[in-house]
Structure formats: C-alpha cells, structure tokens
C-alpha angles and dihedrals in degrees: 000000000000095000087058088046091057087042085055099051095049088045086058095037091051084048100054092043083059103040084054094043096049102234087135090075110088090199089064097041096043077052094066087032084059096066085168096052141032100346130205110188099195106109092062089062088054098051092044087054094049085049099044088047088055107043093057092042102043083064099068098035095059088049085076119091085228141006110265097253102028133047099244156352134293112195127152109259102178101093102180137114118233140149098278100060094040089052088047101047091035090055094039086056091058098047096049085050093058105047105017096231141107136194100271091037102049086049087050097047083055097092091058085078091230115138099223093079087051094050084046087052092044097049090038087055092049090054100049082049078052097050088047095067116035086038093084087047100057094032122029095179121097107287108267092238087086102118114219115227111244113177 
C-alpha cells in the first residue's frame, strides 16, 4: 500500500510541475516542437531540469542495496537499438507533433475541460489496442517493456 501511496504522490507531484510549467499547453509545446518558426524554447528548460534533477539524485538512490518499499531494482538492461524502437519512437514523434500532447501531459490538460486532451487519450488508447494485436504479428519475441531485475 505504501508502494501505491508513494506512486500517488509522484503522480501528483509529475502533474503539478507540468501544470506550472505549462507543458499542458499544446501551443507551447507544438512552439519548441516548430524549430523553423517561432520557436519556444520552454520546454527545453523543463526537460534539463528533469534531467538535472535525475542525474544528481539517481546517484544516491542506486547506492542502496534496495528501493524503500520494494526489495529491489528494476532498470532496462537491454541497451540496444532495433525496429521496433525506431518505428515507435518514430510513430510517437509524430503523434506528439500533431497534436502537442503526451501521455502525462494529455492526462494532466484533462482537467481544462477542453476536448482536444480527451480526443488525444482516446486516440492514444486506440493505438496502444492497435499495437496489442498486430504486435504478435511483427515481432513474435517477448515485448521489449520486460524490466530486468538489477540488485
């Protein structure tokens, strides 16, 4: 229970830092996004600072032998570059350059009661049911989203 506490609190946490920065806004985001044009550059600012944020503090948390709720780590450990990754990044670009949203922001822009951050959700929702069943189909190894466990 603690463990979905904690995941709460971050959550809400994630979703104020990006209702103050603005990254809720899809014109702003669609202005970083529009490097030959009128360029805002924001949401660069934002993502150092999440960087920044992690690279000091990931330091001191791996040094633990375990996270605080659960018994240990789960990190990535694959570290190469296939197909699949290219064709969903690529696709999750375009996406984001369409409609100016992500997934945490979208979730986020909800609460402006303004129909475009819904439409994002359901459409985004439809994809990943998409993804579900030709997946099998173009990949038939387990999905790359397995975490490997590092102590």
């Amino acid at each position: 229970m603690r463990e979905k506490g904690l995941a709460l609190i971050a959550g809400l946490l994630f979703g104020l830092g990006l209702g103050v920065s603005q990254m809720v806004d899809r014109d702003r985001v669609l202005g970083f996004l529009d490097i030959a044009g009128d360029w805002d550059p924001t949401l660069a600012f934002v993502m150092g600072g999440a960087v920044l944020v992690t690279l000091i503090s990931f330091r001191f948390v791996l040094q633990r032998p375990h996270p605080i709720f659960i018994e240990k780590f789960y990190l990535p450990t694959r570290q190469d570059i296939d197909r699949t990754l290219l064709i969903g990044a690529g696709l999750f670009g375009i996406g984001w350059g369409i409609a100016g949203y992500c997934p945490g922001p979208a979730i986020t822009a909800t609460v402006l009661g303004i129909a475009n951050p819904f439409i994002f959700l359901v459409a985004m929702i439809i994809g990943s049911w998409a993804y579900t069943a030709i997946s099998p189909l173009m990949n038939p190894k387990p999905p790359r989203s397995s975490p490997g466990a590092v102590k």
